[in-house]
C-alpha positions as CSV (number, residue, x, y, z in Angstrom):
1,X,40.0,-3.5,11.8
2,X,42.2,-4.8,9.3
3,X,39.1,-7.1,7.6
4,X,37.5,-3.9,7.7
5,X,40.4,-2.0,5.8
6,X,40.4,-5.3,3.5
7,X,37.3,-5.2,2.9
8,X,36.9,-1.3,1.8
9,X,39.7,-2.1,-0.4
10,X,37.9,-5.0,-2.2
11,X,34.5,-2.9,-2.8
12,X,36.6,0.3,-3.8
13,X,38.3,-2.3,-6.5
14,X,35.4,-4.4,-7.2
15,X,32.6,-1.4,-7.7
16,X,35.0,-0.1,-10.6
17,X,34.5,-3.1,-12.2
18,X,31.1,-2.4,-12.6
19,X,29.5,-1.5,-15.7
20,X,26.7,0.5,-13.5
21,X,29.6,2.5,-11.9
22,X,28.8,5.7,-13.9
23,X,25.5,6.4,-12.2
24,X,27.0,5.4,-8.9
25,X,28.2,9.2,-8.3
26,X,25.3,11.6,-8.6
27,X,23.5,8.4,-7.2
28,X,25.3,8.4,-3.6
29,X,26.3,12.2,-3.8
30,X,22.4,13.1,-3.0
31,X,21.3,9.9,-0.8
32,X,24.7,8.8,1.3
33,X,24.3,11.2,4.6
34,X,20.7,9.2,4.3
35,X,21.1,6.2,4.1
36,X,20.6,4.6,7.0
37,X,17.0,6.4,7.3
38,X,16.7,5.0,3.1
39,X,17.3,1.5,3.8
40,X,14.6,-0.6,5.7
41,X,13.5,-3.9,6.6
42,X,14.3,-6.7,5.2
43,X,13.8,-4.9,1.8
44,X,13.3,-6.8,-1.9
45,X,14.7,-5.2,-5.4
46,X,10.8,-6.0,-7.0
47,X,8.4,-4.4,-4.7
48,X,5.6,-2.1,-6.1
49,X,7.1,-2.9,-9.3
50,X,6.1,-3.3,-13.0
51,X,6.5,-6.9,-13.3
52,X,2.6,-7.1,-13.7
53,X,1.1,-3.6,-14.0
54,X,1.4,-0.9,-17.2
55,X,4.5,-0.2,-19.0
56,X,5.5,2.6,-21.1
57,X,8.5,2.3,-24.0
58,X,9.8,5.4,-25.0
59,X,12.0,5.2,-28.7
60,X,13.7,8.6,-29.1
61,X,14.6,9.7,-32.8
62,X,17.8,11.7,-32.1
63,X,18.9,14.8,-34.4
64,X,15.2,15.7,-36.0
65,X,13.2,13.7,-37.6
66,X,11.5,14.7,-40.8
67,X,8.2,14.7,-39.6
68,X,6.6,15.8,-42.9
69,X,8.0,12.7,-44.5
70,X,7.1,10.5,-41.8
71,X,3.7,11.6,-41.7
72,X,2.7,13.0,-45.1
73,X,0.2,15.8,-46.3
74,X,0.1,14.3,-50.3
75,X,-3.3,15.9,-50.5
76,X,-1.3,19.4,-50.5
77,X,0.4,20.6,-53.4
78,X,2.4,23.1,-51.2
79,X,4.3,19.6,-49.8
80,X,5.4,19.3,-53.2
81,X,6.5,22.9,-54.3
82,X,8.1,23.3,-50.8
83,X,10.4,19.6,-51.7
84,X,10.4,19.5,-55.8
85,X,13.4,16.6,-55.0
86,X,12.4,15.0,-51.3
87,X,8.6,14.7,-51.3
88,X,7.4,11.6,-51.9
89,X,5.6,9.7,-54.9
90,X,1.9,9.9,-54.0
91,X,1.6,7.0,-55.2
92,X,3.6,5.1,-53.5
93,X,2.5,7.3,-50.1
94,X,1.0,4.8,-46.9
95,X,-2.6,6.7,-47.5
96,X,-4.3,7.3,-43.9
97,X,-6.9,9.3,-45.9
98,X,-7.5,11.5,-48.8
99,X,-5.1,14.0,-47.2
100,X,-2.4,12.2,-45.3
101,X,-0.2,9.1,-45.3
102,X,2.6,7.6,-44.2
103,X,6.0,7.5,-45.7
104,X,6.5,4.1,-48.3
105,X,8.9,2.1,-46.1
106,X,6.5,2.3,-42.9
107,X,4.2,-0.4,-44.0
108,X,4.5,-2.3,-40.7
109,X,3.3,0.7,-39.1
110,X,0.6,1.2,-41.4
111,X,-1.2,-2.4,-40.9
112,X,-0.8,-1.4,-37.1
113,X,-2.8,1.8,-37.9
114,X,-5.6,-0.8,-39.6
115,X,-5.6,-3.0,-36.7
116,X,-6.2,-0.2,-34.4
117,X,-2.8,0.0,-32.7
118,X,-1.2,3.2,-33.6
119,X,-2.3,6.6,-32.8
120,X,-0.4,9.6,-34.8
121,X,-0.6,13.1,-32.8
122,X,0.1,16.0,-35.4
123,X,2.1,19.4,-34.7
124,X,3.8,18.4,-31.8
125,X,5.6,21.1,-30.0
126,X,6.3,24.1,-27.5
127,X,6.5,27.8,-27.5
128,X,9.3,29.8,-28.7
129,X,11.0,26.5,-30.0
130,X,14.9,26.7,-29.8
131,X,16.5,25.0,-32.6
132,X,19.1,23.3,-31.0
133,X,19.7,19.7,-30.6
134,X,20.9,20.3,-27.0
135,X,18.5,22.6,-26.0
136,X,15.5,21.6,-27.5
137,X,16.6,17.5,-26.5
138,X,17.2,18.9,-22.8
139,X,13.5,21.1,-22.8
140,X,11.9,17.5,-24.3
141,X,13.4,15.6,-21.7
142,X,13.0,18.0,-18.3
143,X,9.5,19.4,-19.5
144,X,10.8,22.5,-18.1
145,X,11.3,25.0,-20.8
146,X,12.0,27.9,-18.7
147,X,14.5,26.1,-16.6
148,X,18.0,26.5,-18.7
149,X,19.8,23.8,-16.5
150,X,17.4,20.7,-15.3
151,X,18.4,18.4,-13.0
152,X,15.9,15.8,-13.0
153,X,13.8,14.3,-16.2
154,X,10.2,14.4,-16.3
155,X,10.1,10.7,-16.1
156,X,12.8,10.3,-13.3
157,X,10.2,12.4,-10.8
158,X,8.0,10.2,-11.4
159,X,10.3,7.6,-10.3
160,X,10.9,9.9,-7.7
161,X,6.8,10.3,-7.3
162,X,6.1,6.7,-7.0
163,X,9.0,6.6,-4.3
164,X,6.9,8.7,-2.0
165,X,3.1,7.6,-2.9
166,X,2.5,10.4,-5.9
167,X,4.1,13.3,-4.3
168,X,7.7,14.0,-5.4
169,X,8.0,16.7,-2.7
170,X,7.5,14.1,-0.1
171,X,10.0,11.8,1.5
172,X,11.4,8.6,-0.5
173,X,11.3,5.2,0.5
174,X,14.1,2.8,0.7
175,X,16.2,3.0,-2.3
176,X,16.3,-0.5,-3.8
177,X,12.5,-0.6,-4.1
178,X,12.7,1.4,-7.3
179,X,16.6,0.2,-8.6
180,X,14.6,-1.5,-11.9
181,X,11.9,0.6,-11.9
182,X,13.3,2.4,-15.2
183,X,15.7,0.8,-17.5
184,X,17.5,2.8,-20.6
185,X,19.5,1.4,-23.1
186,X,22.6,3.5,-25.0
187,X,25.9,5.2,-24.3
188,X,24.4,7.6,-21.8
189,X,21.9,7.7,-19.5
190,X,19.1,10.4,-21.2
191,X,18.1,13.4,-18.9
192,X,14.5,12.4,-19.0
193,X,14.9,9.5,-17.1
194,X,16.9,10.7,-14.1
195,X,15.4,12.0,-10.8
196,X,16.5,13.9,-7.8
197,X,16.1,10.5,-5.5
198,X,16.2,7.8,-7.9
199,X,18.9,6.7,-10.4
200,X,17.4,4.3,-12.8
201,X,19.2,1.4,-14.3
202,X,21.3,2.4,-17.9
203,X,23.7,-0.3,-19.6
204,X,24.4,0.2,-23.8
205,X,24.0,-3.6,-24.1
206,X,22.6,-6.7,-21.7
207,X,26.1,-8.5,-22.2
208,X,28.2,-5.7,-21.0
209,X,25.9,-5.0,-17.7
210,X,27.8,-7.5,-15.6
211,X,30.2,-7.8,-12.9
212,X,33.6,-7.6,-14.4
213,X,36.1,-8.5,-11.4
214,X,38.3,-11.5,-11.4
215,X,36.8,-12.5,-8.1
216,X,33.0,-12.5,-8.4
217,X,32.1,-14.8,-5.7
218,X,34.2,-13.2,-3.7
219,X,32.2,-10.2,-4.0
220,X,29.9,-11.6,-3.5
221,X,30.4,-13.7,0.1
222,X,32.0,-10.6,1.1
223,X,28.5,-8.7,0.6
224,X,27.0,-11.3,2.1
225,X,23.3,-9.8,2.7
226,X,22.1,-12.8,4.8
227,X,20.9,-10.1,7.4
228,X,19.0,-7.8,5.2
229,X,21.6,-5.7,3.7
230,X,25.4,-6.2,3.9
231,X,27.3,-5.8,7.1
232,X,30.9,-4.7,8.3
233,X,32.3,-7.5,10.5
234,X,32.2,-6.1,13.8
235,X,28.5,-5.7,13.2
236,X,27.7,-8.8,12.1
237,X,26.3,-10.2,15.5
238,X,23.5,-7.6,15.9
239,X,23.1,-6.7,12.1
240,X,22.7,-3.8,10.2
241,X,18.8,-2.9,11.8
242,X,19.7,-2.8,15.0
243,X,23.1,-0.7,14.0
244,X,20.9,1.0,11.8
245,X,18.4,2.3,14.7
246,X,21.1,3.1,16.6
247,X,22.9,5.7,14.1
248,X,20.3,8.1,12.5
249,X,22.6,11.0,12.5
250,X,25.3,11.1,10.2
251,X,26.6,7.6,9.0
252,X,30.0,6.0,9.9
253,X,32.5,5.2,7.3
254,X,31.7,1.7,7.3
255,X,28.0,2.3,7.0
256,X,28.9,4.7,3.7
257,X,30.9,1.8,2.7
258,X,27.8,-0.9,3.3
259,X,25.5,1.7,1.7
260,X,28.0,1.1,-1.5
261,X,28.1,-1.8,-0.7
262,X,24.2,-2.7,-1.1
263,X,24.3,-0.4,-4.7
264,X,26.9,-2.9,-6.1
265,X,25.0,-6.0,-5.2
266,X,21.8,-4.6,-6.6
267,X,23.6,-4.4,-9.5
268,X,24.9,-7.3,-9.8
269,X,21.8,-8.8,-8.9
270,X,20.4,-6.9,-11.9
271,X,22.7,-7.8,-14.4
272,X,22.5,-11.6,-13.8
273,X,18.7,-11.1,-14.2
274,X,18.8,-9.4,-17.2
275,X,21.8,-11.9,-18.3
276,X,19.7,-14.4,-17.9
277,X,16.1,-13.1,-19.3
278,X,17.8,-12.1,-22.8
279,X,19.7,-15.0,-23.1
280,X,17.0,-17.4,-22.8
281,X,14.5,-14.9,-24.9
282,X,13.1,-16.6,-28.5
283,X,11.4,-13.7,-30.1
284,X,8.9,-14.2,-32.8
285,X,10.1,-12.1,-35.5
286,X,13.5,-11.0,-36.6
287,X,14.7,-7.7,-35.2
288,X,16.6,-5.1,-37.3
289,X,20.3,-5.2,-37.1
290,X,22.4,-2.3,-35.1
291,X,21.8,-0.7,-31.6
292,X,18.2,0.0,-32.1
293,X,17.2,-3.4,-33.0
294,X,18.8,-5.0,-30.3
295,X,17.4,-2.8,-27.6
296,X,14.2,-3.1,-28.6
297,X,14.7,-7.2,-28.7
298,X,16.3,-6.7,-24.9
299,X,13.2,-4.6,-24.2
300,X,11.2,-7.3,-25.3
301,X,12.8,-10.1,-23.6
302,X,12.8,-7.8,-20.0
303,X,8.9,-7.5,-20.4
304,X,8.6,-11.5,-21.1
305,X,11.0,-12.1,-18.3
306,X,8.8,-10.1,-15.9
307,X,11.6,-8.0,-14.3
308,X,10.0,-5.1,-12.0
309,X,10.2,-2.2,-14.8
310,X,7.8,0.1,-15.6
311,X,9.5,2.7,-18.2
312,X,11.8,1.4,-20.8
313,X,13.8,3.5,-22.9
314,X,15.5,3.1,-25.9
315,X,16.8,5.3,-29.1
316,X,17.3,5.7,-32.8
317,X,20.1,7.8,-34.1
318,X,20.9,9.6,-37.3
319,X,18.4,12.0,-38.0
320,X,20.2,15.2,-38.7
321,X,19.9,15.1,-42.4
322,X,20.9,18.5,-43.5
323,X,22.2,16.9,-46.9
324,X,21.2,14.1,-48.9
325,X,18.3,13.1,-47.0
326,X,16.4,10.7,-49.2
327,X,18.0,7.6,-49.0
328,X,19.6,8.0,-45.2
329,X,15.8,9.2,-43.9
330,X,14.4,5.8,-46.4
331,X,16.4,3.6,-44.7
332,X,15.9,4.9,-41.0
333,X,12.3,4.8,-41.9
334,X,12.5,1.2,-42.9
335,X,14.5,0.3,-39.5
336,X,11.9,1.9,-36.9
337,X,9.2,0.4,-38.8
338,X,11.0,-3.4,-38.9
339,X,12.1,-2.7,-35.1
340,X,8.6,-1.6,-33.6
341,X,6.8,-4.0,-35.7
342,X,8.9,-7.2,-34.2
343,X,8.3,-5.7,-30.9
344,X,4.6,-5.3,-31.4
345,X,4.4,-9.3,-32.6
346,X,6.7,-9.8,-29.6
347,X,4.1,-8.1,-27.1
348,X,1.4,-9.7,-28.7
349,X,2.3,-13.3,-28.7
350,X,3.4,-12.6,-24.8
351,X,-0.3,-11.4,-23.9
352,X,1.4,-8.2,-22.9
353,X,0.3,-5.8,-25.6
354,X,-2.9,-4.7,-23.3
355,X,-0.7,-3.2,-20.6
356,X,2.7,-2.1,-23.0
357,X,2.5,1.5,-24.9
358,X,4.9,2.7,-27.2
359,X,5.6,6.5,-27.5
360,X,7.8,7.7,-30.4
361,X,9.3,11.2,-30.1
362,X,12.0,13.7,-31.9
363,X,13.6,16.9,-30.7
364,X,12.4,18.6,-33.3
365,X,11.0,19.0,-37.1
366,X,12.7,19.7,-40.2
367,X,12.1,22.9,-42.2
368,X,8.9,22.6,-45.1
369,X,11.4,23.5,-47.9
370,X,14.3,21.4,-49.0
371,X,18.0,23.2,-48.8
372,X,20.5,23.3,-51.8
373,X,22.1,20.2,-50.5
374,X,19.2,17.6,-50.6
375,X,18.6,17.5,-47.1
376,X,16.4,20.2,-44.7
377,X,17.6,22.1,-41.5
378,X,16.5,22.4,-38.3
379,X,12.9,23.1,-37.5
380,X,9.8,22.8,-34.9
381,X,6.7,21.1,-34.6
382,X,6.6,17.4,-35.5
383,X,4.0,14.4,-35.1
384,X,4.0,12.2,-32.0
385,X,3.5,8.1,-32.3
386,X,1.8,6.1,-30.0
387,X,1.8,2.5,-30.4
388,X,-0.5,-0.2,-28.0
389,X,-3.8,-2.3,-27.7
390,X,-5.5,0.2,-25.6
391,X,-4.4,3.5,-27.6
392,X,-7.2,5.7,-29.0
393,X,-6.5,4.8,-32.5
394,X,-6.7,7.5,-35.4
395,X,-5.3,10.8,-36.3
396,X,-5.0,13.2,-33.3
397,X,-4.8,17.1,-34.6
398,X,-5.1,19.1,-37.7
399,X,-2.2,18.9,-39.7
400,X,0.1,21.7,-39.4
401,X,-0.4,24.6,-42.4
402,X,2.2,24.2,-45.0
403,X,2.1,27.8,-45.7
404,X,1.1,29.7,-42.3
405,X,4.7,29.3,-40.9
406,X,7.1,29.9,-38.1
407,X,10.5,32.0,-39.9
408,X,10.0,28.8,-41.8
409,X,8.8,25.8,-39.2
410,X,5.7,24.4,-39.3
411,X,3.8,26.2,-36.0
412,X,2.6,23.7,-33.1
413,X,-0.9,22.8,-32.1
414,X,-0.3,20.2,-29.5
415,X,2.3,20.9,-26.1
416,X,4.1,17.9,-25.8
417,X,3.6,18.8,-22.1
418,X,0.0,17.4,-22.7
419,X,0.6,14.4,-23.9
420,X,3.6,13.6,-20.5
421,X,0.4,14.3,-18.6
422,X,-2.0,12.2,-20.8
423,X,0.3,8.8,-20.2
424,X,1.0,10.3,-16.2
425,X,-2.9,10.2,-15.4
426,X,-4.3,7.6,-17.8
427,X,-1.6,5.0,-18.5
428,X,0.8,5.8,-15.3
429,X,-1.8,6.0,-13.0
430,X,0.1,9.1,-11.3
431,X,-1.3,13.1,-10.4
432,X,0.7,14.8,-13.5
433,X,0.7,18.2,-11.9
434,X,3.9,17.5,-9.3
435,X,5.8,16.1,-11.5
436,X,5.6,18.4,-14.2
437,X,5.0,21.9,-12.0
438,X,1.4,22.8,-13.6
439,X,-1.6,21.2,-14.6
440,X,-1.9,20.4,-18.4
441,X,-5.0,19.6,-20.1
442,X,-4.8,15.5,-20.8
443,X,-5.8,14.0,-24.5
444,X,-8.0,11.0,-24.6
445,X,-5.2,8.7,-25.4
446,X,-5.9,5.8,-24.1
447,X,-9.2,3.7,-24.3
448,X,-11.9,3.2,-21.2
């Protein structure tokens, strides 16, 4: 027992050395008294996996964007009264049409528009819309606006989902099948992406997703999975399937401590493959500089390097302009155009741009009118970007009224809620209705 004792020591030690630790908590803390039912037979990381079917990016544009000059209605003189200071030169306006165009530093974007790339959903929203970043972040992310505290994110069921077929309700499958099927990259893992079975992948940059213990090949030899998943010593001569038959009920201490175990090396495992695919990546155009830039270009190098992921995630902060807007919403502007644009020439000289869509989204609008300070406050409905080879390209929706308002907000015409079950059904390939509680009515969004 005293290898045993040793050896608990060593993963208790070594597992806070990893950068995946935070998630390790929730993780075990719904799936540990299951385990041994979870794991099964001679079990690979990139099963049923993304590596070769559709992916979805999501780019989240935290604290507001201005929709109205990211998308904007030039063609209506009530833009202009409403923002005398903040609306922009129609001249120098993007011009989609006669009506609409997009703001001046989004060029990129607009020749992805021409080329038939880019699909632009207007007034997107939800009922009574709370005006809070939390809230309104938290309703975006569960899809469950009457449900104050989610647990699980619309895209983490369907993790959950494709762990059980396309039922969520059903019972998972082992638990490493689906360790890479999501991937988020920032500080914290978003709500939208966690599930009630599955614990998707979340490191804030590829270098610092590693093993960080003095001993790594220690760790390694100790968690030695020769016989399918690692094994405690004393069980080493029959191995962990035929322990594992033997002990359905509740799981022995050193079966809790395998089960960790088998979580560490996965992510280990995970890191060294991401280590290496980013490391080695060339990309063909120069990302922006910061967070956003860089996540994108690991995104990119992921996708080229084939790992087993099917939802990416990835964000863009700063958009809580309540006071000199102009040149702070310019430049973000100018850095989600750059970073999407080098992504797109990165998909497209992979030959992955037919099965790779891009979804831009914010937790809400700004007001129509301009505040004393520069900026604009809090508001509702806001457009929706869609960005791949097989989008339905054009302008999706009438533009909001600029003077048929909300206390203010421009008033929705499009449930977000519809376009979650648009990519479910047609891109995902997935029944929308489990995993967000009702049926919606889908958008042709993506081309036959």
């Amino acid at each position: 027992m005293k290898d045993f004792h040793t050896r608990r020591l060593f993963m208790q030690r070594s597992m806070a050395m990893l950068a995946a630790v935070p998630t390790v908590p929730l993780f075990l803390d719904s799936t540990a008294h299951a385990m041994t039912a979870l794991l099964d037979d001679g079990f690979k990381l990139d099963q049923n996996s993304g590596s070769d079917g559709k992916i979805l990016v999501i780019v989240q544009l935290s604290g507001g964007n201005d929709g109205l000059n990211m998308v904007i209605p030039f063609g209506d003189d009530a833009y202009y009264k409403a923002r005398p200071s903040l609306g922009k030169n129609p001249n120098e306006v993007l011009k989609l049409d006669n009506y609409l165009g997009l703001h001046p530093n989004l060029s990129p974007l607009k020749s992805l528009f021409d080329d038939g790339s880019m699909t632009i959903l207007q007034g997107v929203g939800y009922p009574n819309a709370n005006r809070s970043h939390f809230r309104s972040m938290d309703i975006w992310h569960s899809a469950q606006p009457d449900k104050e505290y989610a647990t699980s994110g619309w895209l983490g069921r369907y993790f959950d989902a494709c762990c059980s077929g396309t039922d969520p309700k059903a019972e998972p499958t082992p638990v490493g099948k689906d360790g890479m099927m999501g991937v988020s990259i920032g500080e914290v893992q978003p709500l939208s992406m966690r599930g009630e079975r599955v614990m998707p992948v979340n490191f804030e940059s590829a270098g610092a997703f590693r093993y960080r213990g003095s001993d790594r090949d220690g760790f390694a030899r100790l968690n030695d999975t020769s016989l399918g998943v690692p094994v405690s010593p004393e069980d080493a001569p029959t191995g962990w399937r035929d322990v594992r038959r033997n002990r359905l009920g509740n799981p022995t201490e050193g079966e809790q401590i395998d089960f960790i175990s088998r979580t560490a090396l996965d992510a280990l495992a995970n890191s060294d493959r991401i280590a290496e695919v980013t490391r080695n990546f060339q990309p063909t155009m120069e990302y922006p500089r910061g967070e956003f830039g860089e996540g994108l270009r690991t995104v990119a190098a992921m996708i080229a390097g084939e790992l087993p992921t099917r939802v990416y995630y990835v964000s863009l902060g700063g958009f809580d302009t309540h006071a000199n807007q102009a040149g702070r919403h310019d430049q973000l502007m100018a850095v989600l155009a750059q970073g999407i644009n080098a992504f797109w020439q990165d998909m497209m000289a992979q030959k992955n741009d037919q099965r790779v869509m891009l979804m831009t989204f914010s937790e809400f609008g700004r007001r129509v009118s301009q505040n004393g300070s520069g900026g604009t406050d809090h508001g509702a409905a806001a457009p929706v970007m869609l960005f791949g080879s097989r989008v339905k390209q054009g302008v999706l929706g009438k533009h909001p009224s600029l003077t048929d308002l909300d206390a203010g907000d421009l008033k929705f015409s499009i449930d977000f809620r519809n376009i979650y079950a648009s990519l479910l059904e047609n891109w995902l390939d997935v029944p929308s209705k489990p995993i967000l509680g009702r049926q919606f009515e889908t958008a042709r969004l993506v081309k036959g």
